[in-house]
Residue, then its C-alpha position, 0 to 999 in steps of 0.5 A: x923541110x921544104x915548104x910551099x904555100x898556096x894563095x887563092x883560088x886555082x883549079x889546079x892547086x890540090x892536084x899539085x900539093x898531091x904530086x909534091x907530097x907524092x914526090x918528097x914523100x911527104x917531106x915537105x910543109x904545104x900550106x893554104x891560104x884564101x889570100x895574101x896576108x904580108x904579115x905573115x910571109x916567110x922568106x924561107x917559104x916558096x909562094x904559089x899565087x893566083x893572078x887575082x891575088x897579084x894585086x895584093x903583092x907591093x911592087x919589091x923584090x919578091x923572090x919567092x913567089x910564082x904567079x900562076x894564071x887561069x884563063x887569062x886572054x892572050x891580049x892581057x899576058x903581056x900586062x900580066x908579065x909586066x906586072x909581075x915584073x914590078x913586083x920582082x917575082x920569081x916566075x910567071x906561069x900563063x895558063x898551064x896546061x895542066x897540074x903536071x906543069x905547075x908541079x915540075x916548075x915548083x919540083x925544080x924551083x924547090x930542088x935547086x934545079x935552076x941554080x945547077x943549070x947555072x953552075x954548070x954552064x951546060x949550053x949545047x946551042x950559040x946564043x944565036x941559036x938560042x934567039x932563034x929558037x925564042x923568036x920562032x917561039x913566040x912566033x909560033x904562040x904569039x907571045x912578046x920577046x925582047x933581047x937584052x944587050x949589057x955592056x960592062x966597063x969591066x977590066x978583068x974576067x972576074x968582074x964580068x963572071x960577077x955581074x953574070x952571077x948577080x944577074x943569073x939569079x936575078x933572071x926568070x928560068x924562061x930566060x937565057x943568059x951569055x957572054x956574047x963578046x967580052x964584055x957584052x952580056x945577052x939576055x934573051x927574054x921570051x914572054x916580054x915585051x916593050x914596056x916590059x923591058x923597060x921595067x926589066x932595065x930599071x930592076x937591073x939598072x937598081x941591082x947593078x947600083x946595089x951591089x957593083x962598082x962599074x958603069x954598065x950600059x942596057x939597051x934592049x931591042x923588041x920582035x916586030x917592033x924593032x927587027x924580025x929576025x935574031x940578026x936584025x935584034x943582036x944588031x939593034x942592041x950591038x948599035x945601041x950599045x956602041x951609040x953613047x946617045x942611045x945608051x942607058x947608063x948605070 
């Protein structure tokens, strides 16, 4: 059975366990709780957290648990998501709409919908149209983006498909992820921005030594900040990564 577990205080928590319930047909173990206790956790459970509990949440890996924000100032989402972030949650989700959103994003983390998109490799859209749907995006909801470049010293198609693999399961599902031109891997990241990629480079610099044998480059290349257009941003990161100085080595 699956199992979900809210934390804290949010308007939209009740009306999301009713359409869960509605949905698996009651197959499916719904808990509350008014705060985070890490005593009690379980690694096989999906959490739903409320932005204020966020502060509870050791900075670690935590997989399992989506953060969900209420009438959070546009001025503090780029904070919110660089903190969750630190803590390694699995998605962050600033001020939706409606209960509705909160329950397809849990319905499709429950149901392995991420996970099927990743196996199939189904991308209608080039990579850079993809950075140029997220540019206009953030334009248009002024929210922060950031392309990630990586560039792996690898020497078979195996080995770039495995660092793909490893980082695909370790990326939000708001970000897109592609091999751009051998061994050079494009993240592009929408709700991120500068000091935030920072804190994404350093997750995936300590997940890359973890679990692989060969050097692998980040550079990343912030909207506004660095370039205006997806031309100006796969630029950047291309002469970050062909620049030794500028390279942050893994």
């Amino acid at each position: 059975m699956k199992s979900v577990t809210f934390i804290g205080k949010n308007n939209y928590f009740s009306e999301v366990q009713c359409k869960l319930n509605d949905f698996f047909k009651n197959g499916i173990n719904i808990k509350f709780m008014s705060e985070l206790d890490s005593a009690k956790l379980d690694p096989n459970t999906l959490y739903v957290l409320s932005v204020n509990d966020l502060k509870d949440l050791d900075e670690t890996k935590n997989q399992n648990f989506v953060v969900v924000s209420e009438n959070l100032a546009a001025s503090e989402s780029g904070n919110l998501i660089s903190e969750c972030y630190k803590r390694g949650t699995l998605e962050c989700m600033i001020n939706p709409e409606n209960s509705t959103m909160i329950f397809v994003k849990i319905k499709r983390l429950l149901t392995d919908f991420q996970y099927e998109i990743i196996k199939e490799e189904i991308i209608t859209l080039k990579m850079n149209d993809v950075i140029r749907k997220d540019i206009k995006g953030a334009g248009r909801g002024k929210y922060d983006y950031t392309l990630l470049g990586i560039h792996i010293e690898a020497t078979s198609k195996k080995d770039i498909n495995e660092v793909k693999s490893l980082l695909k399961s370790n990326i939000r599902e708001t970000d897109t992820l592609t091999i751009y031109n051998e061994n050079i891997l494009l993240v592009s990241m929408p709700f991120c921005d500068k000091s935030g990629s920072v804190i994404v480079k350093e997750k995936l610099k300590k997940l890359i030594n973890t679990n692989l044998k060969f050097k692998t480059y980040l550079t990343s290349a912030t909207l506004d900040i660095d370039g205006k257009t997806e031309c100006e941003l796969i630029n950047l990161v291309s002469e970050g990564l062909n620049n030794v100085d500028k390279k942050i080595i893994v």
